[in-house]
PyMOL commands that place a pseudoatom at each C-alpha (Angstrom):
pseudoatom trace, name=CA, resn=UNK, resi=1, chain=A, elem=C, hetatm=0, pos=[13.403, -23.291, -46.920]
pseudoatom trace, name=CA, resn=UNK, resi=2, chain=A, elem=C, hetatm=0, pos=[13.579, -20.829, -49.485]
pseudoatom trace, name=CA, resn=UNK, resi=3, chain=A, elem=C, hetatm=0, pos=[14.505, -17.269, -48.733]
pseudoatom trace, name=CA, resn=UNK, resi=4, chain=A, elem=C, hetatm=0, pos=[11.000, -15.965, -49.944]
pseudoatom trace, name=CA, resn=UNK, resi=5, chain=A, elem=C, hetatm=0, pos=[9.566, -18.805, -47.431]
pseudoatom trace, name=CA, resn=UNK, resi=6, chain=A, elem=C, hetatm=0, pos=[11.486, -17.568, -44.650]
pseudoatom trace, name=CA, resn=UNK, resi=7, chain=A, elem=C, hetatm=0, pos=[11.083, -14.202, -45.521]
pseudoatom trace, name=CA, resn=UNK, resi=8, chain=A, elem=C, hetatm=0, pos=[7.004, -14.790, -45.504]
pseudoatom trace, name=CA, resn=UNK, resi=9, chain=A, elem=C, hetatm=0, pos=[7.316, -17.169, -41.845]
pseudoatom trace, name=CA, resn=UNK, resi=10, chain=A, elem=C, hetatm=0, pos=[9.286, -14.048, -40.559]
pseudoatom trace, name=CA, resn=UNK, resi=11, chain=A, elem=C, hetatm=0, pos=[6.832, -11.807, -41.059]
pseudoatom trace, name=CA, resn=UNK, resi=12, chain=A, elem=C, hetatm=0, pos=[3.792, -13.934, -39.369]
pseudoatom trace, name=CA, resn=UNK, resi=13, chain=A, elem=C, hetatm=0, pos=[5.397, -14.669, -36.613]
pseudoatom trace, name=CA, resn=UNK, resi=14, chain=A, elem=C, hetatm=0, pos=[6.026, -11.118, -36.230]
pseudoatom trace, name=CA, resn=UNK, resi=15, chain=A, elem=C, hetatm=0, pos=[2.309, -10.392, -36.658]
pseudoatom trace, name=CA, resn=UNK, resi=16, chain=A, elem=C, hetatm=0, pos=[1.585, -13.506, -34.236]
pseudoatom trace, name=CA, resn=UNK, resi=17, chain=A, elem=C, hetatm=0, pos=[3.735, -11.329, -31.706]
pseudoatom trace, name=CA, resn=UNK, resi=18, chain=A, elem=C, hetatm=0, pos=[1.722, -8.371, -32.007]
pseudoatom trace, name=CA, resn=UNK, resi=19, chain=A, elem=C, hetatm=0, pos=[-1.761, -9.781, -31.872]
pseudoatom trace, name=CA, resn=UNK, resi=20, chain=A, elem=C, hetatm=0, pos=[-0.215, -11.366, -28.766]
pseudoatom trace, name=CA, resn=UNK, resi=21, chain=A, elem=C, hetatm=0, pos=[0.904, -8.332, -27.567]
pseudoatom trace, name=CA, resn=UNK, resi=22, chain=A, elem=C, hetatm=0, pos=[-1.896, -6.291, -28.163]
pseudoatom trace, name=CA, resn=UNK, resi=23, chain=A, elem=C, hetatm=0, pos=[-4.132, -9.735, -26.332]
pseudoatom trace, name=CA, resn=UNK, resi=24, chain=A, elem=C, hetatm=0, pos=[-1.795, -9.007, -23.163]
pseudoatom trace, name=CA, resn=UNK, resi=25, chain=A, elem=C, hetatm=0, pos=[-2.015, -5.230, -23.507]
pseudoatom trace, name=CA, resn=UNK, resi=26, chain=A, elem=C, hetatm=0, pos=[-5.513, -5.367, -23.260]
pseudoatom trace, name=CA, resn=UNK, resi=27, chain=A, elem=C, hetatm=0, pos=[-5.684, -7.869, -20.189]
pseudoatom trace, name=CA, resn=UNK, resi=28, chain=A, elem=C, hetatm=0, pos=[-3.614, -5.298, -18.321]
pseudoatom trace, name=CA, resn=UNK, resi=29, chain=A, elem=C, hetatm=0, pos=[-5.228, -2.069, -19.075]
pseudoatom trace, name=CA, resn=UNK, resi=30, chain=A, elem=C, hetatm=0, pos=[-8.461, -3.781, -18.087]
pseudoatom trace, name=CA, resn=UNK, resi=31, chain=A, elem=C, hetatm=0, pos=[-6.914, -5.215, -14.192]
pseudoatom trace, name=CA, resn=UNK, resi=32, chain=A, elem=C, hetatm=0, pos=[-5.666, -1.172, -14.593]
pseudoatom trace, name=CA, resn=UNK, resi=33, chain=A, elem=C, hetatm=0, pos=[-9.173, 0.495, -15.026]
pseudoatom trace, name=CA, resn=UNK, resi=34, chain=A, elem=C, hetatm=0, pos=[-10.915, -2.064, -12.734]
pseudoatom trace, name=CA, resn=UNK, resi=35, chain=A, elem=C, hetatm=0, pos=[-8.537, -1.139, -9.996]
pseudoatom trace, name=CA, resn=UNK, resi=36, chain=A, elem=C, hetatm=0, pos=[-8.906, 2.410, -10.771]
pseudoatom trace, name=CA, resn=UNK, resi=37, chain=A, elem=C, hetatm=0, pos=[-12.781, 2.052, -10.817]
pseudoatom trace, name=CA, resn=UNK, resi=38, chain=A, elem=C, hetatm=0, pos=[-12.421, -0.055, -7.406]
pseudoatom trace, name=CA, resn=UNK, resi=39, chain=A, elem=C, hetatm=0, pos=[-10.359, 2.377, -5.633]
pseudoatom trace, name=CA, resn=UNK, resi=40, chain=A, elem=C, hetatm=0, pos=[-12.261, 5.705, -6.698]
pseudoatom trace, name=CA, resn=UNK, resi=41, chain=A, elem=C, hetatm=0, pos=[-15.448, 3.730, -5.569]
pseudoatom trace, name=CA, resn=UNK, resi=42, chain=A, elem=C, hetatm=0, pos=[-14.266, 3.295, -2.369]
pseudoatom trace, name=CA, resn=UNK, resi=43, chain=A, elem=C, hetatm=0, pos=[-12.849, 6.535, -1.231]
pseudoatom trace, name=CA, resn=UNK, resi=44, chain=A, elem=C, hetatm=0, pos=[-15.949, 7.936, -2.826]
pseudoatom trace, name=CA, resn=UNK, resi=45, chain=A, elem=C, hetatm=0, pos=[-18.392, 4.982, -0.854]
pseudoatom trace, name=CA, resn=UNK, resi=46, chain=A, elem=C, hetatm=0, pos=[-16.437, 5.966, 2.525]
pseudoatom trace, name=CA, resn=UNK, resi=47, chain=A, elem=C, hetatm=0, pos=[-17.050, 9.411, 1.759]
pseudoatom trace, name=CA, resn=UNK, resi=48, chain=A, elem=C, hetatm=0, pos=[-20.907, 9.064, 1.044]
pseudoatom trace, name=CA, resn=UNK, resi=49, chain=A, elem=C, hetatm=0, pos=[-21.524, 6.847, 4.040]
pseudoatom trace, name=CA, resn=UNK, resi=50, chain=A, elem=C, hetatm=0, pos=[-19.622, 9.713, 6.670]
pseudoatom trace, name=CA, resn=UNK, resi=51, chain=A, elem=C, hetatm=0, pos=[-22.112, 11.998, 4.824]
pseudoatom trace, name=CA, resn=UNK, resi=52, chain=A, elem=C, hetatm=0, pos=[-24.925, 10.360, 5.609]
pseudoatom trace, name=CA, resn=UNK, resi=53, chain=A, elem=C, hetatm=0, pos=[-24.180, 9.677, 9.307]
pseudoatom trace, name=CA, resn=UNK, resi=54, chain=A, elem=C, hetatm=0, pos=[-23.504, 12.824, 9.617]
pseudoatom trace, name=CA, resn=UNK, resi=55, chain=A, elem=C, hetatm=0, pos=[-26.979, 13.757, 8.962]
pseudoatom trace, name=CA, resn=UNK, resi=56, chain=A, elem=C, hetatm=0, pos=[-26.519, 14.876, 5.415]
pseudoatom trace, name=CA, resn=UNK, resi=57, chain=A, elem=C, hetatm=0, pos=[-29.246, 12.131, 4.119]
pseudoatom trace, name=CA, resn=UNK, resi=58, chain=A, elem=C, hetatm=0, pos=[-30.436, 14.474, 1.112]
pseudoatom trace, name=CA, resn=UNK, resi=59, chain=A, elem=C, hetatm=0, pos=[-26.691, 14.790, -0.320]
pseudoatom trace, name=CA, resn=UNK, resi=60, chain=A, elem=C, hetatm=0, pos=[-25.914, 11.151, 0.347]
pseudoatom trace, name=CA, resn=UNK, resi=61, chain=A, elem=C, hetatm=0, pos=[-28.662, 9.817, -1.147]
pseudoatom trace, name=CA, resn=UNK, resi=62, chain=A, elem=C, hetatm=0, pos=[-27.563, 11.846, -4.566]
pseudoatom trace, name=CA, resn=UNK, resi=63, chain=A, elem=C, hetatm=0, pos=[-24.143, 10.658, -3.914]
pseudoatom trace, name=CA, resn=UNK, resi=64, chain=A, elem=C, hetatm=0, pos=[-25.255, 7.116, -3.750]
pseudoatom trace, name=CA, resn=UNK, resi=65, chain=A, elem=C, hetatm=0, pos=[-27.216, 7.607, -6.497]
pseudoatom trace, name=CA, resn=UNK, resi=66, chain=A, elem=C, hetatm=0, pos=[-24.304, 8.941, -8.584]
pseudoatom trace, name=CA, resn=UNK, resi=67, chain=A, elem=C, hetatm=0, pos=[-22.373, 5.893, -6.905]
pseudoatom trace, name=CA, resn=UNK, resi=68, chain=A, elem=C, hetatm=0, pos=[-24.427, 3.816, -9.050]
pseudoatom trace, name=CA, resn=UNK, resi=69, chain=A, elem=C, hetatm=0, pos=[-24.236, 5.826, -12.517]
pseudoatom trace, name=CA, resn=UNK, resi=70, chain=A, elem=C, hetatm=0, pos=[-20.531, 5.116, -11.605]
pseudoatom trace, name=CA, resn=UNK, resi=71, chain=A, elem=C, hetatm=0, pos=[-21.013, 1.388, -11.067]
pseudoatom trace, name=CA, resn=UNK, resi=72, chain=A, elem=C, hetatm=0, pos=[-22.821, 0.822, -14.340]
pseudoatom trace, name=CA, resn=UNK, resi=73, chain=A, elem=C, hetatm=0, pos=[-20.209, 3.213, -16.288]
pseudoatom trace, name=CA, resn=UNK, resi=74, chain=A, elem=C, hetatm=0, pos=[-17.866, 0.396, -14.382]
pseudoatom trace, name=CA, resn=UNK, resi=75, chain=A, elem=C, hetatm=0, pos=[-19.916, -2.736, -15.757]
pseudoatom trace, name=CA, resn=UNK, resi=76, chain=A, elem=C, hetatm=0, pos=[-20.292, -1.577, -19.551]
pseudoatom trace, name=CA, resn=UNK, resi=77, chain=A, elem=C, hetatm=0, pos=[-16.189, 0.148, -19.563]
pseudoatom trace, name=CA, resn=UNK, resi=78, chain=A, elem=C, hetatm=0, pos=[-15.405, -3.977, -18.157]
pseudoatom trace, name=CA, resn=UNK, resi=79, chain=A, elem=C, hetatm=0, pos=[-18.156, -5.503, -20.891]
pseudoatom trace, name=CA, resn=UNK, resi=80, chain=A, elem=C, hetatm=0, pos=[-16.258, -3.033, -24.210]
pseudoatom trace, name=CA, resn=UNK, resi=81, chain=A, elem=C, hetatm=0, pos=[-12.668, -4.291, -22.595]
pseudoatom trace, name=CA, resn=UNK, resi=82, chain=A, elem=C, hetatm=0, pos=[-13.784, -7.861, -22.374]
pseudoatom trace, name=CA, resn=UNK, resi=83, chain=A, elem=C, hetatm=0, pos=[-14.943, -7.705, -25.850]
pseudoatom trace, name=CA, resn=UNK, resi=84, chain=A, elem=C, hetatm=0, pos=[-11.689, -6.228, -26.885]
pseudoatom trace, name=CA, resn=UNK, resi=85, chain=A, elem=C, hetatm=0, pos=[-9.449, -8.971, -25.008]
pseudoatom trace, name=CA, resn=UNK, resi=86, chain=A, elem=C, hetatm=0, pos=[-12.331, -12.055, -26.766]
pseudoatom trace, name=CA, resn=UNK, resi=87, chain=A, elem=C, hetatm=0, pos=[-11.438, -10.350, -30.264]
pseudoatom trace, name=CA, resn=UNK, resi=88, chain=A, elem=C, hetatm=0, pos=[-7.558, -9.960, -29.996]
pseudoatom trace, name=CA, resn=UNK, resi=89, chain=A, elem=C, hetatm=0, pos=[-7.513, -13.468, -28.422]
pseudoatom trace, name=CA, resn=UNK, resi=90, chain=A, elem=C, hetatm=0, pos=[-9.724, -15.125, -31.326]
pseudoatom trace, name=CA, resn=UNK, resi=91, chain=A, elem=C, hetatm=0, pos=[-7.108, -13.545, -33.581]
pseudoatom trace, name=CA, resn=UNK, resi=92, chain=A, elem=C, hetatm=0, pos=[-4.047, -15.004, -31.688]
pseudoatom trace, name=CA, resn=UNK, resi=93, chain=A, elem=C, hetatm=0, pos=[-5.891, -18.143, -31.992]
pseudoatom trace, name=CA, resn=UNK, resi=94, chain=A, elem=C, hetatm=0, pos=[-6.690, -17.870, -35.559]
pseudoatom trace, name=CA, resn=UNK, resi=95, chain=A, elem=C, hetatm=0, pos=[-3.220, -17.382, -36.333]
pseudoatom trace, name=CA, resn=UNK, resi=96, chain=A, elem=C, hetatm=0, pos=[-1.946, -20.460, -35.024]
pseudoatom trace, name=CA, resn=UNK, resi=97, chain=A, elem=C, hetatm=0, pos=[-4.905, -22.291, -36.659]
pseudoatom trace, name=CA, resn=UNK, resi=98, chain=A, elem=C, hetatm=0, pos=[-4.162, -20.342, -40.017]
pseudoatom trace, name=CA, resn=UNK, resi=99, chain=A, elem=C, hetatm=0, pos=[-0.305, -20.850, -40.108]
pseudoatom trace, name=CA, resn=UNK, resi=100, chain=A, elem=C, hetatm=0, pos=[1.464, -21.677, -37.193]
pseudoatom trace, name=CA, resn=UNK, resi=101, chain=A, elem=C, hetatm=0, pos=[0.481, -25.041, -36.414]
pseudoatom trace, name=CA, resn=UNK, resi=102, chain=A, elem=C, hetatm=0, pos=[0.531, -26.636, -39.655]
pseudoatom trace, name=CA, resn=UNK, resi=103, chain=A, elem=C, hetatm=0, pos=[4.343, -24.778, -39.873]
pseudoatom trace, name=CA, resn=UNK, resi=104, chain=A, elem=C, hetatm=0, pos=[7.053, -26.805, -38.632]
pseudoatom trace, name=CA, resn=UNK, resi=105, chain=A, elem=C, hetatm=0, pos=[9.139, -24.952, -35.590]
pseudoatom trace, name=CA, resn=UNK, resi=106, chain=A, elem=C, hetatm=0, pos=[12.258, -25.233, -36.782]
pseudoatom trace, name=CA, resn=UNK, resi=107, chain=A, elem=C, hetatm=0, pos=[13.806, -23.756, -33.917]
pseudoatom trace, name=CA, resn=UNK, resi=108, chain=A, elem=C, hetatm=0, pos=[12.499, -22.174, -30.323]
pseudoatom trace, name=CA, resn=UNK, resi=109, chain=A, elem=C, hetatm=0, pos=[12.016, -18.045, -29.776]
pseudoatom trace, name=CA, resn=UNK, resi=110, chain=A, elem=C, hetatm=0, pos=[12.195, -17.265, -26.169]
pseudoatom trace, name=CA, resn=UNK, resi=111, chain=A, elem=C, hetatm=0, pos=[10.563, -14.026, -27.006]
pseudoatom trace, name=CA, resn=UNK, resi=112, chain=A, elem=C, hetatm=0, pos=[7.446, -15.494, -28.161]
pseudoatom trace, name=CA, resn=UNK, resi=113, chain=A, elem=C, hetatm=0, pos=[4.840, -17.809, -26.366]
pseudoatom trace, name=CA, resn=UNK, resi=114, chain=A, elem=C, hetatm=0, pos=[4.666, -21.558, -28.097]
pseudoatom trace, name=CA, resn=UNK, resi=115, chain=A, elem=C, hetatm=0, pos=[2.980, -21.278, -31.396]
pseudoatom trace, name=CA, resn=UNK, resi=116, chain=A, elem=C, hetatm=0, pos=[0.163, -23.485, -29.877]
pseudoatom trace, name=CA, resn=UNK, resi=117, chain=A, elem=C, hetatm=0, pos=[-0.126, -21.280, -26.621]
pseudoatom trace, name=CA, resn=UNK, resi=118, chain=A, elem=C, hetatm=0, pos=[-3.857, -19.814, -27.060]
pseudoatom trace, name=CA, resn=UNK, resi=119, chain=A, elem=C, hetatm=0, pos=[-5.291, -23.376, -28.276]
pseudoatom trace, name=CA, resn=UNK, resi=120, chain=A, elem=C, hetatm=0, pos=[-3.527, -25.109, -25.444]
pseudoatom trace, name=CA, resn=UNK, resi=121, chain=A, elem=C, hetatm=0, pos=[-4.388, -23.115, -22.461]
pseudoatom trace, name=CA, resn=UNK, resi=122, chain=A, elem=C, hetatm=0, pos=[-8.312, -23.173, -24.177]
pseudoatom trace, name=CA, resn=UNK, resi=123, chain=A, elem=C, hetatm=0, pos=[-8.092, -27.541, -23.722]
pseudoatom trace, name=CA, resn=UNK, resi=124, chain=A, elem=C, hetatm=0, pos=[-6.234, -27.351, -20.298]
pseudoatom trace, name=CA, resn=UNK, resi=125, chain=A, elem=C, hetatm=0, pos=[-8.454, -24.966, -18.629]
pseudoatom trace, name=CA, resn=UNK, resi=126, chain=A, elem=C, hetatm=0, pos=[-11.634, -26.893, -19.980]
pseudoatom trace, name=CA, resn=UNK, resi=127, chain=A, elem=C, hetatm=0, pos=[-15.219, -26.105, -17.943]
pseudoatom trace, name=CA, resn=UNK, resi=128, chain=A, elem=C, hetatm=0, pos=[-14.462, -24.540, -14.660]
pseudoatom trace, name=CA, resn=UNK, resi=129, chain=A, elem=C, hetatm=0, pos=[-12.384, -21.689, -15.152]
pseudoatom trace, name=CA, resn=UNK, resi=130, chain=A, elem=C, hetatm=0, pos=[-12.529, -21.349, -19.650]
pseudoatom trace, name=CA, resn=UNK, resi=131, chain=A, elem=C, hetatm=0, pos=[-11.621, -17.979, -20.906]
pseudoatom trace, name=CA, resn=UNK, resi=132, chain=A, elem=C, hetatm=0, pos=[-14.747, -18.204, -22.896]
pseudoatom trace, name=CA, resn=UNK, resi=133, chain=A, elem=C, hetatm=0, pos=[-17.364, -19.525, -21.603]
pseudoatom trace, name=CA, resn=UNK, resi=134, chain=A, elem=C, hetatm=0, pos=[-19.816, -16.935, -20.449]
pseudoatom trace, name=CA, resn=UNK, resi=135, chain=A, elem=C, hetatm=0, pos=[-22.496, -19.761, -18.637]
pseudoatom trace, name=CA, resn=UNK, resi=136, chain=A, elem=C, hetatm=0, pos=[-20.278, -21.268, -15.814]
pseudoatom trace, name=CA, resn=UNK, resi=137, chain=A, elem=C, hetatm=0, pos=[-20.287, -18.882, -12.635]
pseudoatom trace, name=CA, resn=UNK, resi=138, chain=A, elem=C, hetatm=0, pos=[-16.486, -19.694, -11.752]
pseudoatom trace, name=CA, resn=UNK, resi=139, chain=A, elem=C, hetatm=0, pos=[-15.141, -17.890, -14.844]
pseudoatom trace, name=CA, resn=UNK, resi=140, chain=A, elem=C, hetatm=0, pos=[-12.985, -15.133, -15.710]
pseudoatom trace, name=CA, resn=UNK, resi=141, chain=A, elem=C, hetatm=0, pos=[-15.599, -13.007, -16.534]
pseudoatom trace, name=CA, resn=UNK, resi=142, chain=A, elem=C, hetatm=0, pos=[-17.861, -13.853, -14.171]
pseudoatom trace, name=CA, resn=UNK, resi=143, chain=A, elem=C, hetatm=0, pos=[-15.467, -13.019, -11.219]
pseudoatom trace, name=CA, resn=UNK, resi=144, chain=A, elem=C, hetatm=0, pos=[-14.321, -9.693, -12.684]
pseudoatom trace, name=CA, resn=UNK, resi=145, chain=A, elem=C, hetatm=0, pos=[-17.698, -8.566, -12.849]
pseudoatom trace, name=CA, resn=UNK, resi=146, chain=A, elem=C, hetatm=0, pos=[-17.601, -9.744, -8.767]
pseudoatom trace, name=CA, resn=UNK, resi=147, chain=A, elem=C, hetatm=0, pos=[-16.389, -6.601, -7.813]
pseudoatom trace, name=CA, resn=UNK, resi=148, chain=A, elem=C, hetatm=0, pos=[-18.610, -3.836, -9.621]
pseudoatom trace, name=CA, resn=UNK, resi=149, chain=A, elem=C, hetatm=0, pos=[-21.939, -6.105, -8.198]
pseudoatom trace, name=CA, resn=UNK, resi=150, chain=A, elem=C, hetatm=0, pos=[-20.717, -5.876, -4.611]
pseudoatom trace, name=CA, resn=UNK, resi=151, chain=A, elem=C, hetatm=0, pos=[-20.530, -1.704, -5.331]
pseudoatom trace, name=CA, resn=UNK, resi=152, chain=A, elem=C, hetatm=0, pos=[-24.003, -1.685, -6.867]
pseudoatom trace, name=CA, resn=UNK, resi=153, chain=A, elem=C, hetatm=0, pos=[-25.744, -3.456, -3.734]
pseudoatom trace, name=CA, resn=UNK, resi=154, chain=A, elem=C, hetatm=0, pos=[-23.780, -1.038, -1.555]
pseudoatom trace, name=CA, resn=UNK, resi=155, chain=A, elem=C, hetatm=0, pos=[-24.668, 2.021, -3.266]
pseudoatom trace, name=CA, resn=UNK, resi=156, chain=A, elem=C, hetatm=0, pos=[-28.179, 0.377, -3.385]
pseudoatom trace, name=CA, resn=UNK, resi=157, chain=A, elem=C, hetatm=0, pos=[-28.025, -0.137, 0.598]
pseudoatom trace, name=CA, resn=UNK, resi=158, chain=A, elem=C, hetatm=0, pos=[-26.842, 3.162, 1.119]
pseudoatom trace, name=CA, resn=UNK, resi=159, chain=A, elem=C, hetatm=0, pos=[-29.577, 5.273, -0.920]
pseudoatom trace, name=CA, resn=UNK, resi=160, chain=A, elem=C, hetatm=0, pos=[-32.104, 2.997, 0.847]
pseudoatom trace, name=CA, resn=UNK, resi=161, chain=A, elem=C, hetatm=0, pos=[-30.733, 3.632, 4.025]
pseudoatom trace, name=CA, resn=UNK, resi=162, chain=A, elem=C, hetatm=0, pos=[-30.371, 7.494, 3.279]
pseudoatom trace, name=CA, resn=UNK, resi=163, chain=A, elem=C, hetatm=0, pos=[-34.010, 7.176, 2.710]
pseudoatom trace, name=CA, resn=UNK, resi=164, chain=A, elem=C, hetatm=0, pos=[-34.577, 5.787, 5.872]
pseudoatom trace, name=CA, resn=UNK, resi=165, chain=A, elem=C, hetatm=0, pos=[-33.276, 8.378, 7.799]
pseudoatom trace, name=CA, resn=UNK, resi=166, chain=A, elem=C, hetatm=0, pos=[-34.479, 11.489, 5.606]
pseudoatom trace, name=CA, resn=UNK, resi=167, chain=A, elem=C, hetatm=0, pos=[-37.976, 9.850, 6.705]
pseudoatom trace, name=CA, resn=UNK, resi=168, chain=A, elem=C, hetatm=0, pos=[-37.023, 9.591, 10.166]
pseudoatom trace, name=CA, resn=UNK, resi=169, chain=A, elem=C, hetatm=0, pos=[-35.583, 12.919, 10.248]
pseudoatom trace, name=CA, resn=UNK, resi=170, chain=A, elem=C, hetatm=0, pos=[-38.730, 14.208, 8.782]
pseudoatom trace, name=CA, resn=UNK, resi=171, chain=A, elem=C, hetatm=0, pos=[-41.422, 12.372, 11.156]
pseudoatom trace, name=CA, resn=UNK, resi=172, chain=A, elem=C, hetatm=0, pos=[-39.373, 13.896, 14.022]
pseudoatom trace, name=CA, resn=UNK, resi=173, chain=A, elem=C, hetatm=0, pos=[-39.996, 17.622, 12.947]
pseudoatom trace, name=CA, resn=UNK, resi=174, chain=A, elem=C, hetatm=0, pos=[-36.395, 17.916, 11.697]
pseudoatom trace, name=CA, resn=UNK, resi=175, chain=A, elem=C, hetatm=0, pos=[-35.512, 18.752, 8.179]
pseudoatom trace, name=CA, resn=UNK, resi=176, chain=A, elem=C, hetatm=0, pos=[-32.180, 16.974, 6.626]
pseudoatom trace, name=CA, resn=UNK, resi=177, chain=A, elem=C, hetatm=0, pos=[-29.132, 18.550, 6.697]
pseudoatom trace, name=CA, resn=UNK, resi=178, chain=A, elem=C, hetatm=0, pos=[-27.887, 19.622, 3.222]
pseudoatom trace, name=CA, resn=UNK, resi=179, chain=A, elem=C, hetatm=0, pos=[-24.857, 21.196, 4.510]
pseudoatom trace, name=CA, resn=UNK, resi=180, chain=A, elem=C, hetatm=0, pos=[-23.305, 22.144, 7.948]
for i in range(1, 180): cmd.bond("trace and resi %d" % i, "trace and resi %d" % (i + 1))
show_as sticks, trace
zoom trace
């Protein structure tokens, strides 16, 4: 191999690093914000239900209602990551399409993933659990967006059920409490 040759293989498998990099960077900031999202949602959901038990039903149906604005921030925040994590992947991918495969690997980097790493783990995870396939309900994606669904049909339950008792409240004579 020629010095310009190695010189040239250097410098994409540097680049292969990076897109790699950046691919797992954006996996983990998205776990990050989900489990930010998650937990906020659920101090905030305990929060909103004690209000409304507490008679509060006005205020907790406008928390549960900002619950959801929340929730749907949630969803399109995970749908802009995901899109992020699909496009840094596809480049990972097209580099060892491009150049890496058809390159011989004349030795073994412990600090990088096999050259064939995205292409690989896209055949052995074929159908049930595919990075990529948006149709099948046992994916990635689909179980990621798991969580923010459960939030929305609790926030749902609980401005329905705020409802409920603001019309109770009111067919008994009582107005709702805003504050105590």
């Amino acid at each position: 191999m020629t010095p310009e040759q190695e010189r040239s293989r250097t410098e994409v498998l540097e680049i292969y690093r990076l897109l790699f990099e950046t691919w797992r960077f954006q996996v983990d900031s998205g776990w990050q914000r989900s489990s930010y999202f998650a937990a906020f949602e659920t101090a905030l959901l305990l929060g909103i239900g004690k209000i409304i038990v507490d008679g509060h039903v006005t205020l907790g149906a406008a928390g549960s209602l900002f619950g959801l604005v929340l929730t749907r921030i949630w969803l399109l925040n995970d749908r802009k990551v995901q899109s992020y994590i699909d496009y840094w992947w596809e480049a990972v991918r097209g580099i060892e399409r491009d150049y890496l495969a058809s390159t011989p690997q004349a030795e073994s980097n412990s600090a990088l993933p096999q050259w064939d790493f995205a292409w690989k783990r896209d055949e052995n995870l074929s159908g049930k659990y595919r990075h990529d396939d948006r149709r099948n309900c046992g994916s990635y994606r689909s179980l990621m967006r798991a969580v923010p669904w459960l939030f929305t049909f609790t926030w749902s339950f609980l401005f329905v059920w705020s409802l409920i008792c603001f019309i109770a409240i009111a067919c008994t004579g009582g107005l709702p409490k805003l504050l105590s």
